[in-house]
C-alpha positions as CSV (number, residue, x, y, z in Angstrom):
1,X,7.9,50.0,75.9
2,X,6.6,46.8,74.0
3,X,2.9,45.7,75.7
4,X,2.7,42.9,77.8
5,X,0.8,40.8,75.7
6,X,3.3,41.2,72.8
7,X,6.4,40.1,74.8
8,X,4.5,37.2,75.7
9,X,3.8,35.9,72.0
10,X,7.4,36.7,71.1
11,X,8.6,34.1,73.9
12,X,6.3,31.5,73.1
13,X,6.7,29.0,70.1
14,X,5.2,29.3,66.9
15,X,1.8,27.1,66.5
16,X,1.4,25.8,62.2
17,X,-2.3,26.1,60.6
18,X,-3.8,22.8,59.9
19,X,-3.3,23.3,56.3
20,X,0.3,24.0,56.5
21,X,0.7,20.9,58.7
22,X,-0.6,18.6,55.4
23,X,1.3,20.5,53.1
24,X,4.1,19.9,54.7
25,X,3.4,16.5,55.5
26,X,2.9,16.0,51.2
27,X,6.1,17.8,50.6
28,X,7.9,15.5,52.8
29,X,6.6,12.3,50.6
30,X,7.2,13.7,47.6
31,X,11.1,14.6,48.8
32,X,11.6,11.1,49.9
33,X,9.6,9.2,46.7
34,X,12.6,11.4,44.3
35,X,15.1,10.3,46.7
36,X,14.1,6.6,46.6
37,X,14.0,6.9,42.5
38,X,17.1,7.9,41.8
39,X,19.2,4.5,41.9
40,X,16.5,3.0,39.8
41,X,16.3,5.6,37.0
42,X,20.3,5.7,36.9
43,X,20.3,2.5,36.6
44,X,17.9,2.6,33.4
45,X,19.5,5.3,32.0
46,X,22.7,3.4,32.6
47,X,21.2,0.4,30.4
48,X,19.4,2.4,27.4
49,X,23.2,3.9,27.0
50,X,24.7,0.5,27.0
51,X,22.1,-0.9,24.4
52,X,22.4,1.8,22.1
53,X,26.1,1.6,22.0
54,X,26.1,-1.8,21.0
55,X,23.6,-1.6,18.5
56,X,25.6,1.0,16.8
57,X,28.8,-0.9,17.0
58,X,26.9,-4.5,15.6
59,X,23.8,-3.1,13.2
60,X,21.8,-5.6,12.3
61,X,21.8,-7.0,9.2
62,X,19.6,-5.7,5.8
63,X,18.1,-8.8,6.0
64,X,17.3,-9.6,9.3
65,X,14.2,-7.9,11.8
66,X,15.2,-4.8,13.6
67,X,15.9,-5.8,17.1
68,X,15.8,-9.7,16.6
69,X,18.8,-11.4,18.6
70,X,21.5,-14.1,17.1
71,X,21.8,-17.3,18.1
72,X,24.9,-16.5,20.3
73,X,22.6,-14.4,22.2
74,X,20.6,-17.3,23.3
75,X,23.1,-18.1,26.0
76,X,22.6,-14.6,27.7
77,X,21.4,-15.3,31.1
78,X,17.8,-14.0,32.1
79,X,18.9,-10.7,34.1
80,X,20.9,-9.9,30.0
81,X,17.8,-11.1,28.0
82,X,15.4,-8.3,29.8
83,X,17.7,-5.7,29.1
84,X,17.8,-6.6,25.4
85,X,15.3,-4.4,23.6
86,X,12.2,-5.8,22.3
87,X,11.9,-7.1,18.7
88,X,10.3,-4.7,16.3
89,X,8.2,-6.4,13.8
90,X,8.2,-4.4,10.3
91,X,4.6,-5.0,8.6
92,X,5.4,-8.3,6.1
93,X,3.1,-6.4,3.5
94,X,5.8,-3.5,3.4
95,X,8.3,-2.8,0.7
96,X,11.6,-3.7,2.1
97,X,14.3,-0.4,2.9
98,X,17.8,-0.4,0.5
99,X,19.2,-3.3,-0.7
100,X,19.9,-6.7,1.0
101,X,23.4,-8.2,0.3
102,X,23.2,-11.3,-2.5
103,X,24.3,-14.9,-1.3
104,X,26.1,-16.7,-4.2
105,X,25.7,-20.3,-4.4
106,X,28.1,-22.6,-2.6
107,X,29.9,-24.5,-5.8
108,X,30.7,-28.6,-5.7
109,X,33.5,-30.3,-7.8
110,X,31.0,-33.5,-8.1
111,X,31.7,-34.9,-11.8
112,X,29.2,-37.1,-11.1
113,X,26.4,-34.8,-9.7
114,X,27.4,-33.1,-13.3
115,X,26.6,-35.9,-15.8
116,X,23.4,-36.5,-14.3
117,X,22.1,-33.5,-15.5
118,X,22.0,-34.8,-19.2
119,X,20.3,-31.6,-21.3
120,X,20.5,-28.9,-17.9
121,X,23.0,-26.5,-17.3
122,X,24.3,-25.6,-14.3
123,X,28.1,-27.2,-13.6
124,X,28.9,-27.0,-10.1
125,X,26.1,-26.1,-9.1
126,X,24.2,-27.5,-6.2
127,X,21.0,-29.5,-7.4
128,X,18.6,-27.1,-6.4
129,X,20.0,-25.1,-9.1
130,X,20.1,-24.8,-12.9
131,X,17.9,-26.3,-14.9
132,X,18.4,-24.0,-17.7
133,X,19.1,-25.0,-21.2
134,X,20.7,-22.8,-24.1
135,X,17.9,-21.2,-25.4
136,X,14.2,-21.9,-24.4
137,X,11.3,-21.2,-27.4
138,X,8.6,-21.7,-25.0
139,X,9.3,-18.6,-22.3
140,X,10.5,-16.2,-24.9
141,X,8.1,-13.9,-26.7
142,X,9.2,-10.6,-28.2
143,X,5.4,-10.0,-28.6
144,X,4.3,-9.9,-24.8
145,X,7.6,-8.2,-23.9
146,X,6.2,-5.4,-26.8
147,X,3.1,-5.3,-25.3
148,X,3.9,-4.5,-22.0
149,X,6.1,-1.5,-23.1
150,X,3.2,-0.1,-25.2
151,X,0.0,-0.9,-23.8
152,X,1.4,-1.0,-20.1
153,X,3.7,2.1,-20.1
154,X,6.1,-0.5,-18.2
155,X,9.6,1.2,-18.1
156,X,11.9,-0.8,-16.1
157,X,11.8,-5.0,-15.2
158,X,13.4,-7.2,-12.5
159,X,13.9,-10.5,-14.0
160,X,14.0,-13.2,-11.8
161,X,15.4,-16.6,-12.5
162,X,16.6,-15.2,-15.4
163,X,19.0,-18.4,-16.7
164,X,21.9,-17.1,-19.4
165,X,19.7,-13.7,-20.2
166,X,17.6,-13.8,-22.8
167,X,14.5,-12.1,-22.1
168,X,17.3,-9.2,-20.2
169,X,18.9,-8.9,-22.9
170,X,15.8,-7.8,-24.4
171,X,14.7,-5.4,-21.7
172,X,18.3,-3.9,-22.2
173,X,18.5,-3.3,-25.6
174,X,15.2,-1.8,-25.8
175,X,15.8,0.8,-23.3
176,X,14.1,-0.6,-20.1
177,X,16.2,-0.2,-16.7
178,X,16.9,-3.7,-15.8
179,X,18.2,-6.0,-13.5
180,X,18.6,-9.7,-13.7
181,X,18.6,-12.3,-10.8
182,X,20.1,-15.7,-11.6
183,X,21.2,-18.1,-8.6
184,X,23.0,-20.7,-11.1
185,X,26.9,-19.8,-10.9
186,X,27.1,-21.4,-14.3
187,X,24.1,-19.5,-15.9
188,X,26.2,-16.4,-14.7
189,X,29.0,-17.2,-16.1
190,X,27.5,-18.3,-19.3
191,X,25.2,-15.0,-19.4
192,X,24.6,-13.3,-23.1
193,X,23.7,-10.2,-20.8
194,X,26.5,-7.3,-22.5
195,X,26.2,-5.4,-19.4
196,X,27.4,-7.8,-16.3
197,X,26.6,-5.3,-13.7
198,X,22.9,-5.5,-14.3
199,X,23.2,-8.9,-13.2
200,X,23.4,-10.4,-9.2
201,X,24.0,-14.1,-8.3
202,X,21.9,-14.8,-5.4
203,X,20.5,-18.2,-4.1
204,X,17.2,-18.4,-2.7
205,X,18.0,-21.0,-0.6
206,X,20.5,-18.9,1.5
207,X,18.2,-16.3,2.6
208,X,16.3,-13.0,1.1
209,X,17.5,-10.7,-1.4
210,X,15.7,-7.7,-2.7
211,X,17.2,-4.5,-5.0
212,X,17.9,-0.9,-3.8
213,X,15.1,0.5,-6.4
214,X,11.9,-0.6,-7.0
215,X,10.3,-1.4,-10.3
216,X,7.4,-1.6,-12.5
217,X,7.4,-5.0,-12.9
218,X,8.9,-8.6,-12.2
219,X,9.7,-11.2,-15.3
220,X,9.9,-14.3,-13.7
221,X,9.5,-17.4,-16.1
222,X,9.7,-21.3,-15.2
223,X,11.5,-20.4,-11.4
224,X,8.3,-20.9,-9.4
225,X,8.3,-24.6,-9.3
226,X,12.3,-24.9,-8.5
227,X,11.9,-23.4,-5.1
228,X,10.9,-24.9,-2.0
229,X,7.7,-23.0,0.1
230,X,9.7,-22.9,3.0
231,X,12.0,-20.4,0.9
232,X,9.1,-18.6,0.0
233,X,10.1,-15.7,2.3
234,X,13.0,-15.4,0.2
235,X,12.0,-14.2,-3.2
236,X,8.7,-13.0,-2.4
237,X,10.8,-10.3,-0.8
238,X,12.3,-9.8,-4.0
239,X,8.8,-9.5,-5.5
240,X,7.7,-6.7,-3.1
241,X,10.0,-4.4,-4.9
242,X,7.7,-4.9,-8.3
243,X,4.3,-2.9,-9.0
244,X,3.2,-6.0,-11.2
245,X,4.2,-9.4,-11.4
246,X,4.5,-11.6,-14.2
247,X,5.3,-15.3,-13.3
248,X,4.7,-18.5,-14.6
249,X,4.3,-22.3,-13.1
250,X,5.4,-25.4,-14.4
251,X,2.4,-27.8,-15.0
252,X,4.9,-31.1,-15.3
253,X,8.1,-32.2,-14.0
254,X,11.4,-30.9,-14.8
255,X,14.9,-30.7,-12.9
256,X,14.2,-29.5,-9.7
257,X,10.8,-28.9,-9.7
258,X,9.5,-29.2,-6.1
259,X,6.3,-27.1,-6.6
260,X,4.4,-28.2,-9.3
261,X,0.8,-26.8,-8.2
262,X,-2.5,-25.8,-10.6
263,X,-3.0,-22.1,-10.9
264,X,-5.5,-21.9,-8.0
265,X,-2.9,-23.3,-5.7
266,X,-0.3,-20.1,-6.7
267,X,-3.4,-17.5,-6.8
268,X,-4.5,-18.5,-3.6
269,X,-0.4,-18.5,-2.4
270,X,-0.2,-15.1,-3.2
271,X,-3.2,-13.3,-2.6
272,X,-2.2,-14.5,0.7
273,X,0.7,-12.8,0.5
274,X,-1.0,-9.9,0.1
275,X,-0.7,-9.5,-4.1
276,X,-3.7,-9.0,-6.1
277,X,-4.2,-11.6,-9.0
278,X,-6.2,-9.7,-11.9
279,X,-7.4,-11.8,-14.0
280,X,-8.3,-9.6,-16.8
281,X,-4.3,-8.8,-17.3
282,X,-3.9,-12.4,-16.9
283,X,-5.8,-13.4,-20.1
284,X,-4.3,-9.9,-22.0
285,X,-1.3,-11.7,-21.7
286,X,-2.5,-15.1,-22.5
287,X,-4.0,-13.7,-25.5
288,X,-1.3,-12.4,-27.0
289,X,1.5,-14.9,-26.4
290,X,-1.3,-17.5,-28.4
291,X,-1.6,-15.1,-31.2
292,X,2.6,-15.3,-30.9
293,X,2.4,-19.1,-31.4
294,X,-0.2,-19.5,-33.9
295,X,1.1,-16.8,-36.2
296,X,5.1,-18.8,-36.0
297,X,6.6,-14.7,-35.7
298,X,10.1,-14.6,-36.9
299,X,11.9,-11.9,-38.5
300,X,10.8,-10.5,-42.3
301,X,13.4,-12.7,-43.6
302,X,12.9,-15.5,-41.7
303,X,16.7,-15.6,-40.4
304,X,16.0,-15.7,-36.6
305,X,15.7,-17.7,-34.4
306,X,19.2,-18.7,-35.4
307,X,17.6,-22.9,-34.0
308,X,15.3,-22.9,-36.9
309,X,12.3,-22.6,-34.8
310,X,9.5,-20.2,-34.5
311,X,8.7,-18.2,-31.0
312,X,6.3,-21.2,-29.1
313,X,5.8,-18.8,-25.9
314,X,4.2,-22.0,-24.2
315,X,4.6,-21.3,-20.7
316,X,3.5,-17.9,-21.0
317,X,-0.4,-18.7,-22.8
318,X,-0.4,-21.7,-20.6
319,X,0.3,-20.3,-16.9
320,X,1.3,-16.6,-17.3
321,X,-0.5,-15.2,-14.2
322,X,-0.8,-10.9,-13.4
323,X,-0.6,-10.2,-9.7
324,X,-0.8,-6.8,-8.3
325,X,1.2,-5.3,-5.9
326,X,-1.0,-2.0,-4.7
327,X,2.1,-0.9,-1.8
328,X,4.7,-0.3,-5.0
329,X,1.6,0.4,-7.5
330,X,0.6,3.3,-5.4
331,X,4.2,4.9,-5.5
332,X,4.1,8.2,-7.8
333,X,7.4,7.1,-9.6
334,X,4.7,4.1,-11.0
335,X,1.7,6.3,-11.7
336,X,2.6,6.6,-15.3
337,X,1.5,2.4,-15.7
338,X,-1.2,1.2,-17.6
339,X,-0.7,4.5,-19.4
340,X,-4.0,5.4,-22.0
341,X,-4.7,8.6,-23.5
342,X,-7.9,9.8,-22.2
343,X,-9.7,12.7,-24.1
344,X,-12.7,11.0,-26.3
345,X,-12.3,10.1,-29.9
346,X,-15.5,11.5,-31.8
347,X,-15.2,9.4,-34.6
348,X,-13.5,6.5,-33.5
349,X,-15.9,6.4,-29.8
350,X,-12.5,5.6,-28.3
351,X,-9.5,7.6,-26.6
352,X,-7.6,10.3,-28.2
353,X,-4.1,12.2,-27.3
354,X,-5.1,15.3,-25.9
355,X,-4.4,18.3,-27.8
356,X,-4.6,16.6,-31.3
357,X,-7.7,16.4,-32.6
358,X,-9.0,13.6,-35.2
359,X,-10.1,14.5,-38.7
360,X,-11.0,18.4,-37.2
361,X,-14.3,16.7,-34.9
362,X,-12.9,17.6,-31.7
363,X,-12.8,21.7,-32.1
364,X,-11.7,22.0,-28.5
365,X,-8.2,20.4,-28.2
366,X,-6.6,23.4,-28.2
367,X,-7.9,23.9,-24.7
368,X,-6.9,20.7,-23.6
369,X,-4.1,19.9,-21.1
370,X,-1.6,17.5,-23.0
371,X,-0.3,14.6,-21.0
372,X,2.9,14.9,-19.5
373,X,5.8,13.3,-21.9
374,X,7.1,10.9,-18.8
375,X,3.6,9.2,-19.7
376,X,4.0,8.1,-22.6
377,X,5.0,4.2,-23.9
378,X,8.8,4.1,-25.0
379,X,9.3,4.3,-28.5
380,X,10.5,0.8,-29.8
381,X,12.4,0.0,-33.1
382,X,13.4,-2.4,-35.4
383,X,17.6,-1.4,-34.7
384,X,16.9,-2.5,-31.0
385,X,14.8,-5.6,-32.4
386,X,18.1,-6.4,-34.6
387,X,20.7,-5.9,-31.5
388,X,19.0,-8.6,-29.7
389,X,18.8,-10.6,-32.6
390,X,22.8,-10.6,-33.0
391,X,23.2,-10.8,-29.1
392,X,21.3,-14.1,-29.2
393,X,22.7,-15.1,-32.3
394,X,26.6,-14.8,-30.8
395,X,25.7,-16.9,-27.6
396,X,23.6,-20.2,-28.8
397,X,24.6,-23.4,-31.1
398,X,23.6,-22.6,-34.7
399,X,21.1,-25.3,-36.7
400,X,21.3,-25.7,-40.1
401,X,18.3,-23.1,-41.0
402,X,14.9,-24.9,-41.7
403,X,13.1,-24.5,-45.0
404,X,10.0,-21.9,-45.4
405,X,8.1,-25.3,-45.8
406,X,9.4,-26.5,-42.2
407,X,9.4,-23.3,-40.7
408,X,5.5,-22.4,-40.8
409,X,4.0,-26.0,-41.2
């Protein structure tokens, strides 16, 4: 038989603690806060899909910012433009990803346009471009090209502005990788470069154009003033992909030349944008495109320049300026620049090849580390001196050769 007082708790309903009642009370809100969620959170999931498919099926360009909208998305309406996803804004001093597609110059048939040109190439071209002439004495110098190969370690150039190819002719033949960038159609077409691949038409004007690689340094001679500073953007970007940078500036008028500026105007331009000017590599360079000039270099036998005149190398001892570009500098496949053997030379109180001693002073350079190979300046020669030679030689007027007397007067 069950006790009274049992039966009577049975019957009775069953009383919560005062705890349970507020847990149950929380579990309740929470229930109804994942319930009142789940439209909204579809819905977001809904749009992330949507965006992601159409950025896959329209990537944007190599040459635009990731995420930036096109004009035709202007019209969106508001509800469209807050689903779009938010611009991402790369760092500008960064070295740009790949390779950004060239934009050839847009050609004319003006005749007229043409003829008033007088000396300056560039047929067809729009007047923002050409300005080159068959050979130019005063940006060519063998010298500071030699110099940068052996006292630099620099193993590859990007020659920008880089007319019919002279100076990448040189780089080529001499064993540098090499790329030239010319936006005149007809300085293309007229290019002494044997290789045609190493060269890509782009105009600045268009938009930005950089390479897939990156290189040790950028040879860029009389282009500075022919481009506006509201295309700035456009081949600074090209310029990121260099370690060093080796331009000049026009100090007078010319065709095209819309930015004619004193040195501390381009210094002060691009230590803005974010290069280093070093001014001790400036007047290195300086130095010895003078010592080019004043000593008339030419070949033993005096045959070349196939003109008659002697290497002037004007615009580089006049405006050559060095500019540093630390992001690309800093890469390891660029650690072997400004290459310089450093073990001490006893007898000399300078720098010595580790491993080798000099004159038997140093008795401990068998225990020294030799310096990787990859290190080391390429070797130059006088066959590579003469294949340029005959390059050149095959794609300018000849002159009636001057006399010794004329030649070094």
């Amino acid at each position: 038989m069950v006790p009274p007082n049992q039966n009577q708790n049975q019957n009775q309903p069953r009383s919560f603690t005062p705890i349970q009642v507020v847990a149950i009370i929380c579990l309740l809100l929470i229930g109804q806060t994942l319930l009142t969620s789940i439209p909204t959170n579809m819905r977001v999931i809904s749009n992330q899909i949507s965006t992601t498919n159409q950025l896959s099926d329209n990537p944007a360009p190599a040459n635009t910012l990731v995420g930036s909208t096109s004009e035709s998305s202007s019209s969106s309406s508001s509800s469209e433009q807050q689903q779009q996803p938010q611009p991402q804004y790369v760092n500008p001093f960064d070295i740009p990803v790949g390779a950004a597609m060239a934009l050839p110059s847009i050609r004319h048939q003006d005749e007229k346009k043409d003829k008033s040109r007088g000396i300056y190439g560039g047929k067809g071209d729009g007047k923002h471009l050409g300005g080159f002439t068959d050979i130019d004495m005063m940006g060519i110098s063998p010298a500071v090209w030699k110099y940068l190969v052996q006292h630099w370690t620099v193993q590859s150039i990007l020659d920008v502005g880089c007319g019919r190819g002279t100076s990448t002719s040189w780089f080529y033949t001499h064993g540098l990788r090499t790329l030239c960038v010319e936006g005149s159609h007809d300085a293309v077409e007229q290019s002494m470069i044997p290789d045609k691949s190493l060269i890509v038409e782009h105009d600045y004007s268009r938009g930005p154009w950089w390479p897939e690689q990156t290189f040790d340094a950028v040879w860029s001679v009389e282009f500075l003033e022919h481009v506006n500073v509201h295309n700035h953007y456009n081949y600074i970007s090209t310029f990121r992909k260099a370690a060093i940078l080796l331009v000049t500036s026009s100090h007078w008028g010319g065709w095209h030349h819309v930015e004619v500026h004193k040195d501390e105007w381009w210094i002060r331009k691009y230590e803005a944008y974010g290069f280093h000017y070093d001014d001790t590599l400036t007047q290195q360079i300086r130095k010895v495109g003078m010592e080019e000039h004043f000593n008339k270099n030419t070949t033993a036998d005096g045959t070349f320049p196939v003109n008659g005149e002697s290497y002037n190398a004007q615009h580089v001892w006049s405006s050559m300026k060095v500019f540093l570009n630390p992001v690309v500098a800093a890469l390891p496949q660029h650690a072997h620049l400004f290459g310089e053997f450093g073990c001490f030379n006893t007898r000399t109180k300078g720098h010595r090849e580790c491993g080798f001693p000099t004159a038997g002073h140093e008795t401990g350079a068998a225990l020294e580390t030799p310096l990787e190979k990859s290190y080391y300046p390429y070797n130059l020669t006088l066959a590579q001196d003469e294949d340029w030679y005959q390059i050149v030689k095959a794609n300018i007027p000849t002159k009636p050769p001057k006399t010794s007397t004329e030649l070094f007067e």
